[in-house]
Chimera marker file (.cmm) of the C-alpha trace (Angstrom):
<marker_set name="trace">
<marker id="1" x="162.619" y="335.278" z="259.989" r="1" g="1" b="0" radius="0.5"/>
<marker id="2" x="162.723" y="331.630" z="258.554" r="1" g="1" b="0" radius="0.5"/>
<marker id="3" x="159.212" y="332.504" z="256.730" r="1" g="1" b="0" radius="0.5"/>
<marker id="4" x="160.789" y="335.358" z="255.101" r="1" g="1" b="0" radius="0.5"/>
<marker id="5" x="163.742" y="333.501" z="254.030" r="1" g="1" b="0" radius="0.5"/>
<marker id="6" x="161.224" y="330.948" z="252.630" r="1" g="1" b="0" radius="0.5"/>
<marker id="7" x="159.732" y="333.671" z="250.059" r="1" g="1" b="0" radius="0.5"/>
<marker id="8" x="162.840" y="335.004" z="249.141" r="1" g="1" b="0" radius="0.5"/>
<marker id="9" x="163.890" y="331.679" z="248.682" r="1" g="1" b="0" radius="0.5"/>
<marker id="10" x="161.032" y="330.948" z="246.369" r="1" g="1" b="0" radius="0.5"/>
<marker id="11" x="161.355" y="334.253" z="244.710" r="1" g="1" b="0" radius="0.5"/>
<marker id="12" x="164.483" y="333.745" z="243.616" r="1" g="1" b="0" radius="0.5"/>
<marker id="13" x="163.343" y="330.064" z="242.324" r="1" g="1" b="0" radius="0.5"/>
<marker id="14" x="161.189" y="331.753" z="240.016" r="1" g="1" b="0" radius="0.5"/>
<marker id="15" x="163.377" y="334.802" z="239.209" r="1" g="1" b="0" radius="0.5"/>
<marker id="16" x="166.116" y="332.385" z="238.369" r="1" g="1" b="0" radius="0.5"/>
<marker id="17" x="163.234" y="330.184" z="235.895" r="1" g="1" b="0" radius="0.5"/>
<marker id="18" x="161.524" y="333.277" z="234.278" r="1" g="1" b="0" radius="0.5"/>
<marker id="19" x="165.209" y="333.979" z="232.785" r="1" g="1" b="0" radius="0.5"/>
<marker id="20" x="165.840" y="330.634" z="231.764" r="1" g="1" b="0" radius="0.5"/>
<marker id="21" x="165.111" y="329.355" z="228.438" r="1" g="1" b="0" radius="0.5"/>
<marker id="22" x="163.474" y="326.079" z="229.157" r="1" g="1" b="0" radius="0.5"/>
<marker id="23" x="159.594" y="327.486" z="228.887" r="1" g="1" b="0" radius="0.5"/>
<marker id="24" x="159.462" y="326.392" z="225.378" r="1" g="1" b="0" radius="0.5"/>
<marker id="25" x="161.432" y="323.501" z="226.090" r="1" g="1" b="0" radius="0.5"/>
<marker id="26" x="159.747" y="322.404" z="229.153" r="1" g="1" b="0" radius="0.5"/>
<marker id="27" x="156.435" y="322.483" z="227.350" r="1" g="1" b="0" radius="0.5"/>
<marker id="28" x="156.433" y="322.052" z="223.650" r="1" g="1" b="0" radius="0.5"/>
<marker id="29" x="159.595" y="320.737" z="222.395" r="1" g="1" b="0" radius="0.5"/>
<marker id="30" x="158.512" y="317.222" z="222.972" r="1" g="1" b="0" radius="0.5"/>
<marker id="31" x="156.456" y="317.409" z="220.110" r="1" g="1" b="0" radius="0.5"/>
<marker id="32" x="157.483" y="320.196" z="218.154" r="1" g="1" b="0" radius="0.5"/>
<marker id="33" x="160.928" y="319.506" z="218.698" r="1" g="1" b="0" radius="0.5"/>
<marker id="34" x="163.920" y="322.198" z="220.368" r="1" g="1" b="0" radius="0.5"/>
<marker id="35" x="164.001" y="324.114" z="217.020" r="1" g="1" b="0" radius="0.5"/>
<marker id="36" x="160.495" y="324.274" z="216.918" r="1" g="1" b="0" radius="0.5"/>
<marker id="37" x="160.820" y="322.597" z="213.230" r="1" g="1" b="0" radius="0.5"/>
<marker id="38" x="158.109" y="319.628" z="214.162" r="1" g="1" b="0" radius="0.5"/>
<marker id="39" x="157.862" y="316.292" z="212.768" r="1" g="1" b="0" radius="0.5"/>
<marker id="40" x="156.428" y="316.434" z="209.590" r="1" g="1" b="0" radius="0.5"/>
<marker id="41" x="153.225" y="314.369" z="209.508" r="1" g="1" b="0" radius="0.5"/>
<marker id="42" x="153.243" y="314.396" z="213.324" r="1" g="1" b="0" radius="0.5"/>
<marker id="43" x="153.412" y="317.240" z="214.656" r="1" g="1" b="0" radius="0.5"/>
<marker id="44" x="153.851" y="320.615" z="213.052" r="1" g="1" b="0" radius="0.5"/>
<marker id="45" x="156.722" y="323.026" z="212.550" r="1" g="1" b="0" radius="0.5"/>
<marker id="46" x="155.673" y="326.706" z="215.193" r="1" g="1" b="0" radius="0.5"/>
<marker id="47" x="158.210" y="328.825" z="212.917" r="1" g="1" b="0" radius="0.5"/>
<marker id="48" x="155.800" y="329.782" z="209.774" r="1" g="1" b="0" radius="0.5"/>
<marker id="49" x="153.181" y="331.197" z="212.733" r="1" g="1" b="0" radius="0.5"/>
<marker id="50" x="155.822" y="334.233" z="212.992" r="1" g="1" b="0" radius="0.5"/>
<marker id="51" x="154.523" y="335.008" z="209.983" r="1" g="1" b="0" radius="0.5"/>
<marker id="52" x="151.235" y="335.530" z="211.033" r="1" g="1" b="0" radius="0.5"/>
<marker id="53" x="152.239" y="337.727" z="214.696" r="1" g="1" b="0" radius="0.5"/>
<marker id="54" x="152.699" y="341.279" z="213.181" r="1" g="1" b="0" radius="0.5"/>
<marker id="55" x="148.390" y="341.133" z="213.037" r="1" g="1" b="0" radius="0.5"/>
<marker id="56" x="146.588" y="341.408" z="216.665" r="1" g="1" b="0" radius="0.5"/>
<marker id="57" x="144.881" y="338.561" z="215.160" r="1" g="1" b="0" radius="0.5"/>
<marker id="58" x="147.614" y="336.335" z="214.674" r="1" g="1" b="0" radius="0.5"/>
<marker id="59" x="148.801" y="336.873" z="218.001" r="1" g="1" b="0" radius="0.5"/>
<marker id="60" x="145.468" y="336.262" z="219.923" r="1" g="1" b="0" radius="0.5"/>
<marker id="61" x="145.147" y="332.700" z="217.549" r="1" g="1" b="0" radius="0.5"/>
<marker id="62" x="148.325" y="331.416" z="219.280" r="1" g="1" b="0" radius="0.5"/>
<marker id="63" x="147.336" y="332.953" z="222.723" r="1" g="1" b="0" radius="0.5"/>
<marker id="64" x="144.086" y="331.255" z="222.240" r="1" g="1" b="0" radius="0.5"/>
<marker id="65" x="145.772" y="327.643" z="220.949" r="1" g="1" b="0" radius="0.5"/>
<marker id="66" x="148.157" y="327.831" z="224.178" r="1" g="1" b="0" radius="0.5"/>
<marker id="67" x="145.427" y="328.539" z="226.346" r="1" g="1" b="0" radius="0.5"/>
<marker id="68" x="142.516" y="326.019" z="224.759" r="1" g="1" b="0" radius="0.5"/>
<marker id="69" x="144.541" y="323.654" z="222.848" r="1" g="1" b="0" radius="0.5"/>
<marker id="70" x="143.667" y="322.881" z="218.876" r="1" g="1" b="0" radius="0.5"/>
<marker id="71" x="142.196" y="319.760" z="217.329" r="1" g="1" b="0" radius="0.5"/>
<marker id="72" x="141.684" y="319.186" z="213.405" r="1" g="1" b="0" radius="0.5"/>
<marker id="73" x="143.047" y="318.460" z="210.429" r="1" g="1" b="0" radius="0.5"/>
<marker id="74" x="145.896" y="321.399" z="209.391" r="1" g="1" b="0" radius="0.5"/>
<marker id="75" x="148.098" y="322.042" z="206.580" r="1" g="1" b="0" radius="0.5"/>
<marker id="76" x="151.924" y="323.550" z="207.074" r="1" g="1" b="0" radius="0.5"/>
<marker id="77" x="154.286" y="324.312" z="204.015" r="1" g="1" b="0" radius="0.5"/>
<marker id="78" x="152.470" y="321.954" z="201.996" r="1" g="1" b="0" radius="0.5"/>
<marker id="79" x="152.344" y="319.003" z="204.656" r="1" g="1" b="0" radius="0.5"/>
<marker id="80" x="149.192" y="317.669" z="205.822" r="1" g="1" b="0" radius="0.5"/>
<marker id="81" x="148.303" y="316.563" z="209.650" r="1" g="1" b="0" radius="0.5"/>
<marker id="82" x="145.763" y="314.998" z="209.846" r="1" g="1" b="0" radius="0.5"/>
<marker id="83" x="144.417" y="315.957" z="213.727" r="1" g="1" b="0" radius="0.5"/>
<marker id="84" x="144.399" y="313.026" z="215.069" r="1" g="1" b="0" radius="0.5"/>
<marker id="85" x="146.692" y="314.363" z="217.524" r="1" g="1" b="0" radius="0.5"/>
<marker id="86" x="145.622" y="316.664" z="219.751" r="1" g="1" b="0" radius="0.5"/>
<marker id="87" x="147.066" y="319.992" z="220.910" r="1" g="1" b="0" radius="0.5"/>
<marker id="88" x="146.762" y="320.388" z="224.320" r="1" g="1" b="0" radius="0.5"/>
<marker id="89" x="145.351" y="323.229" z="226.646" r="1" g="1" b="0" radius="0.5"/>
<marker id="90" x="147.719" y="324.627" z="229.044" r="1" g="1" b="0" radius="0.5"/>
<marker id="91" x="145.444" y="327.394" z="230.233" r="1" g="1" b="0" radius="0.5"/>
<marker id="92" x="144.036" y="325.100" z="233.143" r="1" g="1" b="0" radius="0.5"/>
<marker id="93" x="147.732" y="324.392" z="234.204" r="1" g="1" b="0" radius="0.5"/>
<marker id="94" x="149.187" y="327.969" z="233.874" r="1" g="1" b="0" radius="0.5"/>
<marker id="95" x="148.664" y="331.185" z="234.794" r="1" g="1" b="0" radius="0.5"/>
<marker id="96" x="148.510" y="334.134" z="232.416" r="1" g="1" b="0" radius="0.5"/>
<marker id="97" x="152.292" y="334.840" z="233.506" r="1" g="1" b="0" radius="0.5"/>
<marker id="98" x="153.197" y="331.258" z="232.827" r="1" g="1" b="0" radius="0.5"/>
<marker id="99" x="151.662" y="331.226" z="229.247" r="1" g="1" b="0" radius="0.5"/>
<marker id="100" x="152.943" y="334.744" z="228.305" r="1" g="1" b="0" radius="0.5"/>
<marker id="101" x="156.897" y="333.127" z="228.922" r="1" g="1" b="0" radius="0.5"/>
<marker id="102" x="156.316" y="329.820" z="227.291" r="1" g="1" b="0" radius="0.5"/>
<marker id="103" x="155.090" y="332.665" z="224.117" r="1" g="1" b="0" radius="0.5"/>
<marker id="104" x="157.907" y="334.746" z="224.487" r="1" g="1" b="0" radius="0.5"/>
<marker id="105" x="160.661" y="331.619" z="224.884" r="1" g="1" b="0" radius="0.5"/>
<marker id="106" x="158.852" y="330.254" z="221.323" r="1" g="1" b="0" radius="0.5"/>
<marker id="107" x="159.334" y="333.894" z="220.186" r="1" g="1" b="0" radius="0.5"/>
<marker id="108" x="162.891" y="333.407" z="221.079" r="1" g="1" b="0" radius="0.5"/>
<marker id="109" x="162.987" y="329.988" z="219.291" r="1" g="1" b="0" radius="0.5"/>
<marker id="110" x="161.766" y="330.987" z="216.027" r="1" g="1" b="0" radius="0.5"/>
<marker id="111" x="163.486" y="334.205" z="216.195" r="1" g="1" b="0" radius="0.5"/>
<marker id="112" x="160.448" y="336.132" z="215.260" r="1" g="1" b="0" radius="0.5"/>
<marker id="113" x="161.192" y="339.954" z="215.478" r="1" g="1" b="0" radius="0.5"/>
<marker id="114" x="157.981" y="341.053" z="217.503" r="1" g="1" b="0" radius="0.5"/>
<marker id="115" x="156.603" y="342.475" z="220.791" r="1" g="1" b="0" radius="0.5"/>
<marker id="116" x="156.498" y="340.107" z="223.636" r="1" g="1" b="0" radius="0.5"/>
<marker id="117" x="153.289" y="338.735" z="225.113" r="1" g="1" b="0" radius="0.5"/>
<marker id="118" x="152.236" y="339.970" z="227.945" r="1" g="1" b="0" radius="0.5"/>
<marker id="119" x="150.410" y="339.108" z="231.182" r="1" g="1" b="0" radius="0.5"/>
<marker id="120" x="147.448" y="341.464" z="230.363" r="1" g="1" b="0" radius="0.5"/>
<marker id="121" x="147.237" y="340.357" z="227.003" r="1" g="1" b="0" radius="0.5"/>
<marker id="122" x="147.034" y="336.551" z="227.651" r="1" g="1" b="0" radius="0.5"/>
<marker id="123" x="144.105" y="337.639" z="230.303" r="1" g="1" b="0" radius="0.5"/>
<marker id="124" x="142.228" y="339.368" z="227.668" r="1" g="1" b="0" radius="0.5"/>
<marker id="125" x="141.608" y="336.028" z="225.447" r="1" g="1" b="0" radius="0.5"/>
<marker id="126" x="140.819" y="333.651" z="228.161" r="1" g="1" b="0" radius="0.5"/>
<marker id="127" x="137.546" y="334.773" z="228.390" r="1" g="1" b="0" radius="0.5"/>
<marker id="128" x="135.230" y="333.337" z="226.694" r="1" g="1" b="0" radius="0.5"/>
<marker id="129" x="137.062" y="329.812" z="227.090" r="1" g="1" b="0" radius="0.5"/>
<marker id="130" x="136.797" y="327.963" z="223.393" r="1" g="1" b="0" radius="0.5"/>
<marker id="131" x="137.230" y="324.782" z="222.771" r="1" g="1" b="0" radius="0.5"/>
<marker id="132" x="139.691" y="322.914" z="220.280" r="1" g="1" b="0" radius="0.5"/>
<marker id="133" x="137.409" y="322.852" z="217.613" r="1" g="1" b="0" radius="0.5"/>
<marker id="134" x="136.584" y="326.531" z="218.183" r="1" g="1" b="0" radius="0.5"/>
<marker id="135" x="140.441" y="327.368" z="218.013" r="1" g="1" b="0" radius="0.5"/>
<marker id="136" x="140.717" y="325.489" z="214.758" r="1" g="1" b="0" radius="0.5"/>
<marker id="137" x="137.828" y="327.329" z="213.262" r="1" g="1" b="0" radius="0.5"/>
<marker id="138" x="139.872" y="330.848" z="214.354" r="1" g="1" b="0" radius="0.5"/>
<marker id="139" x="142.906" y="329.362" z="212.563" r="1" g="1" b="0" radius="0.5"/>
<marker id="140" x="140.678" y="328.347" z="209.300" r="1" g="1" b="0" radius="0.5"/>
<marker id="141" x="139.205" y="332.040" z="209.598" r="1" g="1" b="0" radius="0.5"/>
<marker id="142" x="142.928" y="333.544" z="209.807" r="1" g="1" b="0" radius="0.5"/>
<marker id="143" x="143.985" y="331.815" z="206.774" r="1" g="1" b="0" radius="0.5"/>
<marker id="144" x="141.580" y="332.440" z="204.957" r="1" g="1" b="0" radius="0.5"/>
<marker id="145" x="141.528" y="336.083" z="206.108" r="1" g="1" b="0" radius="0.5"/>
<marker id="146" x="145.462" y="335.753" z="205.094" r="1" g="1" b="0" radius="0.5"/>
<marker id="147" x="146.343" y="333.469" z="202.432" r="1" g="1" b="0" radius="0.5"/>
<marker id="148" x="149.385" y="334.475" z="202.126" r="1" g="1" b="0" radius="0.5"/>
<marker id="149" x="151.829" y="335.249" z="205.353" r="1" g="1" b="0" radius="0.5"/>
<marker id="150" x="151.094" y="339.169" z="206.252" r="1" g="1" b="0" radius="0.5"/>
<marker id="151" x="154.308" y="339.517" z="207.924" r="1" g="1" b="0" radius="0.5"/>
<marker id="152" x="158.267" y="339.706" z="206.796" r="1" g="1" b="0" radius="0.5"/>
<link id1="1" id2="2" r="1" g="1" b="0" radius="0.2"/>
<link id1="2" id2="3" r="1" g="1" b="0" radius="0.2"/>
<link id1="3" id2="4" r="1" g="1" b="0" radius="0.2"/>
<link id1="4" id2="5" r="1" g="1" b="0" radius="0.2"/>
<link id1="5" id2="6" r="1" g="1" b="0" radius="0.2"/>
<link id1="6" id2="7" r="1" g="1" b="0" radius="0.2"/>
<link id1="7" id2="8" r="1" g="1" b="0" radius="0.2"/>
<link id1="8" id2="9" r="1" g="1" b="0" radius="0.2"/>
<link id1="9" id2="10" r="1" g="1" b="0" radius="0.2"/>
<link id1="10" id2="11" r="1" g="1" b="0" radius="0.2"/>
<link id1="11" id2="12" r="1" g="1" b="0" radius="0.2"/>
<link id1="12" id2="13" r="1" g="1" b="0" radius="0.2"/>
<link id1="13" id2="14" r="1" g="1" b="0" radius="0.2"/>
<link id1="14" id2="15" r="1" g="1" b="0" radius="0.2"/>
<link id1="15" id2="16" r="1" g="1" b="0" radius="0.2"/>
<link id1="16" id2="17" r="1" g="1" b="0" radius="0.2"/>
<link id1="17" id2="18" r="1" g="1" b="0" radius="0.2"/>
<link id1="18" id2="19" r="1" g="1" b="0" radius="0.2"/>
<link id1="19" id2="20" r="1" g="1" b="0" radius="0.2"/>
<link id1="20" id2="21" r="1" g="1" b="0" radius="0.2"/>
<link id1="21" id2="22" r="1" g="1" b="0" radius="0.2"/>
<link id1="22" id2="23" r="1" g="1" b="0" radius="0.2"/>
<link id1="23" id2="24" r="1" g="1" b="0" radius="0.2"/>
<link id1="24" id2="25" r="1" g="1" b="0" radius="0.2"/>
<link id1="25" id2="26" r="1" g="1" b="0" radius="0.2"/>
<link id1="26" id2="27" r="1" g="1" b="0" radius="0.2"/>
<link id1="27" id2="28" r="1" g="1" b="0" radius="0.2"/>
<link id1="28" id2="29" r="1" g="1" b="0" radius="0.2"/>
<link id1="29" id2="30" r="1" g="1" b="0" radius="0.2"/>
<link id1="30" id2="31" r="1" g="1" b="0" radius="0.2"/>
<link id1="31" id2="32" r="1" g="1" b="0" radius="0.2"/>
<link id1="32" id2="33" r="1" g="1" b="0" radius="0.2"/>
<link id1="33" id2="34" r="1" g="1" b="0" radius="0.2"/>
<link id1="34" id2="35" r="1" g="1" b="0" radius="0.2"/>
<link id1="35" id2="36" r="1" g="1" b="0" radius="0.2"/>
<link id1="36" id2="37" r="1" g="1" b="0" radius="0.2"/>
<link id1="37" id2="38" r="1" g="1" b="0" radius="0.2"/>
<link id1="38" id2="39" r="1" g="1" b="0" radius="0.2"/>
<link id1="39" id2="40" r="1" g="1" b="0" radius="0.2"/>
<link id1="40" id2="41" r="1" g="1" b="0" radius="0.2"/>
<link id1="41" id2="42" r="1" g="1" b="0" radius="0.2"/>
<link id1="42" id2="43" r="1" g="1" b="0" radius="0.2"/>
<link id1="43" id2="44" r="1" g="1" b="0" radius="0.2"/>
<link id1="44" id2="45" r="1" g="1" b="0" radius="0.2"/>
<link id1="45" id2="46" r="1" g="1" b="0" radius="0.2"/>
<link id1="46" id2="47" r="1" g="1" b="0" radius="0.2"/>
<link id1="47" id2="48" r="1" g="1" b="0" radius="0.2"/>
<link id1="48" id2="49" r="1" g="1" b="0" radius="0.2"/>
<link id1="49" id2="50" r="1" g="1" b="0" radius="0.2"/>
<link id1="50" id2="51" r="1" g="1" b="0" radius="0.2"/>
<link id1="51" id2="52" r="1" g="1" b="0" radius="0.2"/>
<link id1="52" id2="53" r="1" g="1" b="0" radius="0.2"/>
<link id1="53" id2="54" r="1" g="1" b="0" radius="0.2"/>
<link id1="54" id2="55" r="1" g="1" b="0" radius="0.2"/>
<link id1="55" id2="56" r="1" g="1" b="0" radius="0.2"/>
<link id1="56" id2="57" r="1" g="1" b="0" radius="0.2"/>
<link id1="57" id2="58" r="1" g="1" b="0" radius="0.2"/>
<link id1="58" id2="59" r="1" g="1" b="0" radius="0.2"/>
<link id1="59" id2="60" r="1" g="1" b="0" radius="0.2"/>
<link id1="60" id2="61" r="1" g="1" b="0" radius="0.2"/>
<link id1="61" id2="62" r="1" g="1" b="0" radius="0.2"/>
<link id1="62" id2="63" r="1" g="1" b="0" radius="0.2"/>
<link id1="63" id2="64" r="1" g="1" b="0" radius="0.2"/>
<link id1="64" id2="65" r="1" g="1" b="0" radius="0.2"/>
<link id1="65" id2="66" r="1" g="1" b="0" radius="0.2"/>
<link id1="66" id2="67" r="1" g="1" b="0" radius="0.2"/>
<link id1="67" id2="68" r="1" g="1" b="0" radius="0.2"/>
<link id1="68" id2="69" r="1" g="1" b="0" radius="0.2"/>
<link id1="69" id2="70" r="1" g="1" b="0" radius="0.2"/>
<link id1="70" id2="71" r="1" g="1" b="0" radius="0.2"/>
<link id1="71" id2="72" r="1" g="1" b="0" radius="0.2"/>
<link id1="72" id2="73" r="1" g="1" b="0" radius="0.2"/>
<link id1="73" id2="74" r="1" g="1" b="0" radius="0.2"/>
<link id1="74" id2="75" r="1" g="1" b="0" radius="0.2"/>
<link id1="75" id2="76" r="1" g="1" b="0" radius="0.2"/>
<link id1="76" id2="77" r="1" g="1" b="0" radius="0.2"/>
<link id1="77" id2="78" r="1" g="1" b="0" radius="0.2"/>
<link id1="78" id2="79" r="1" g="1" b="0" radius="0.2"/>
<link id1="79" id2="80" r="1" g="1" b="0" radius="0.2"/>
<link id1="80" id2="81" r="1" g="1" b="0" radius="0.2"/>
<link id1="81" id2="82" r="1" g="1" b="0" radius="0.2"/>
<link id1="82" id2="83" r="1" g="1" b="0" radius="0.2"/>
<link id1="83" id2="84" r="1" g="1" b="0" radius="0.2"/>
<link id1="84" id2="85" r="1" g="1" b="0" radius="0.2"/>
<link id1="85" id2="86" r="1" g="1" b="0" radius="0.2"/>
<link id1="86" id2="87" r="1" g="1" b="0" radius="0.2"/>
<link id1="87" id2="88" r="1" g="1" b="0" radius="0.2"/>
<link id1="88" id2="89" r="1" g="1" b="0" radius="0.2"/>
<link id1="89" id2="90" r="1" g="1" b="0" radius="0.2"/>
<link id1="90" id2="91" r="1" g="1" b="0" radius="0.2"/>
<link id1="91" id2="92" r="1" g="1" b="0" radius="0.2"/>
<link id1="92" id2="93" r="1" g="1" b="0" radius="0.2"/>
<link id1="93" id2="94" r="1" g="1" b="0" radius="0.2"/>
<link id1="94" id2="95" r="1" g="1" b="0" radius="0.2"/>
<link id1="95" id2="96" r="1" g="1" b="0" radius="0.2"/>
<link id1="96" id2="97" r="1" g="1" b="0" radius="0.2"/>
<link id1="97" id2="98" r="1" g="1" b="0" radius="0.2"/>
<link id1="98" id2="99" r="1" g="1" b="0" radius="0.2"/>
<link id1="99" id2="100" r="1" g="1" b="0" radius="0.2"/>
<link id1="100" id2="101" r="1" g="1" b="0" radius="0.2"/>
<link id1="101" id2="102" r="1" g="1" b="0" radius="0.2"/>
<link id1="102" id2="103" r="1" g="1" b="0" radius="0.2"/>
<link id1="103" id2="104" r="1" g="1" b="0" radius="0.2"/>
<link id1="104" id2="105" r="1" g="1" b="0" radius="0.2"/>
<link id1="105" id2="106" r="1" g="1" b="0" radius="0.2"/>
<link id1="106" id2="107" r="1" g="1" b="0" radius="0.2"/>
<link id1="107" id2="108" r="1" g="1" b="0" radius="0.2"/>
<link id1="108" id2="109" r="1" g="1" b="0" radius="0.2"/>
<link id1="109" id2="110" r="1" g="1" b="0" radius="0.2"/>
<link id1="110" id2="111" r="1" g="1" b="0" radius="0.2"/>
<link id1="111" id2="112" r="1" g="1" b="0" radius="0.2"/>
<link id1="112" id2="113" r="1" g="1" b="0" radius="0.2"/>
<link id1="113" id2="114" r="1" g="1" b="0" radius="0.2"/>
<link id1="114" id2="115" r="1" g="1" b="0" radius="0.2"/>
<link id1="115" id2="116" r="1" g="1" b="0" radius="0.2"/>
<link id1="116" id2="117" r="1" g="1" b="0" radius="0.2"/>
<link id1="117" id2="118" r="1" g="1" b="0" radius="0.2"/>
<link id1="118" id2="119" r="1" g="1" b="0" radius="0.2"/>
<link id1="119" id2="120" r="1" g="1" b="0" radius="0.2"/>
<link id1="120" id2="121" r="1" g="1" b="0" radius="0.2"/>
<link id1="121" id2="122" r="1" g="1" b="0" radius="0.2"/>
<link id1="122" id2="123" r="1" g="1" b="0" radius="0.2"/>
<link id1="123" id2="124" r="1" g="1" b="0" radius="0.2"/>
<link id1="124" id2="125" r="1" g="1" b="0" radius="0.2"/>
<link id1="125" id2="126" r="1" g="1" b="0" radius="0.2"/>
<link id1="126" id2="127" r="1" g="1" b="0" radius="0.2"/>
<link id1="127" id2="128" r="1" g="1" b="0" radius="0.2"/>
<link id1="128" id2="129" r="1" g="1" b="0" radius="0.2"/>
<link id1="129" id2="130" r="1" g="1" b="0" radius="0.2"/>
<link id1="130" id2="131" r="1" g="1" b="0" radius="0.2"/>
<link id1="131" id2="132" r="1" g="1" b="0" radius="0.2"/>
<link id1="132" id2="133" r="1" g="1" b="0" radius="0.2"/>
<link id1="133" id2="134" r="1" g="1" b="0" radius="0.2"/>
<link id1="134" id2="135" r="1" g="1" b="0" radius="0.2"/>
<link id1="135" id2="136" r="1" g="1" b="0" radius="0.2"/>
<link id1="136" id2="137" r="1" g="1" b="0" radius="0.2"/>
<link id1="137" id2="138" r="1" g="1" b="0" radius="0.2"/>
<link id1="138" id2="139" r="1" g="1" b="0" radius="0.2"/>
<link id1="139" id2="140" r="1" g="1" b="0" radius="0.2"/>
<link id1="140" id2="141" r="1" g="1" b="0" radius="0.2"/>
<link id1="141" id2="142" r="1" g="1" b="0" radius="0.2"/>
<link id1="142" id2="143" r="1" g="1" b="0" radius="0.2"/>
<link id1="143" id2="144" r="1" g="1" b="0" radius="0.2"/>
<link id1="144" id2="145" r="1" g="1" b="0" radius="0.2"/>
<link id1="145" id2="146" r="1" g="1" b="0" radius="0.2"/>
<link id1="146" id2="147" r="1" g="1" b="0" radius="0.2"/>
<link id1="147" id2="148" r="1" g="1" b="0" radius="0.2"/>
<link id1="148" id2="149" r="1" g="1" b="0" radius="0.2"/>
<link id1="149" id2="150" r="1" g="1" b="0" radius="0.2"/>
<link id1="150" id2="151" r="1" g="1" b="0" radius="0.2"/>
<link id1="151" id2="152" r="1" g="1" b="0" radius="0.2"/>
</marker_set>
């Protein structure tokens, strides 16, 4: 009996953090701050990558940058950062699930008007496992791809 009131117990733990808002918080705000604005120079702002999550594209580059990190030299409405900061991966710490809410609490951040991620679509990018630099050339091929942001 005391084992089953164990899982329930911990079922409920997680029930009760799935529906909180504190993915985002909990794992990016630090840098890119609770409004997901960033610190210009520092750390860039997550909002103008809504713009980009209406292509399947889009949505596997930020699946892929969650999962393997980003490292290199970027430019966001007109400010530069430089890279020498590192985004880090999060795919070794968290399970498709995991990833998939920290996505869906930015998408709630940023307000972006699209689908949520899903377990089964985080699982289809983390194979094969990319590094940084590999995620920054996806971004580089995106943008170039899409100069100017596809989605409203």
């Amino acid at each position: 009996m005391s084992r089953y009131l164990a899982v329930l117990f911990a079922l409920l733990l997680l029930l009760g953090f799935a529906f909180s808002e504190d993915f985002y918080k909990g794992y990016c705000s630090s840098c890119h701050m609770p409004d997901a604005r960033g610190i210009p120079g520092l750390y860039p702002p997550l909002r103008p990558m809504a713009m980009y999550l209406c292509l399947s594209e889009g949505r596997a580059y930020l699946i892929r940058t969650t999962l393997f990190g980003l490292v290199g030299p970027i430019r966001v409405q007109g400010i530069e950062y430089r890279g020498t900061r590192v985004m880090p991966a999060f795919g070794d710490w968290l399970d498709d699930e995991g990833i998939a809410l920290i996505l869906n609490d930015l998408l709630r951040v940023i307000e972006a008007k699209v689908p949520a991620f899903r377990m089964q679509e985080v699982r289809t990018y983390r194979t094969p496992r990319l590094t940084p630099n590999e995620v920054y050339r996806l971004r580089e091929e995106l943008l170039s791809k899409h100069p100017k942001p596809p989605c409203s």
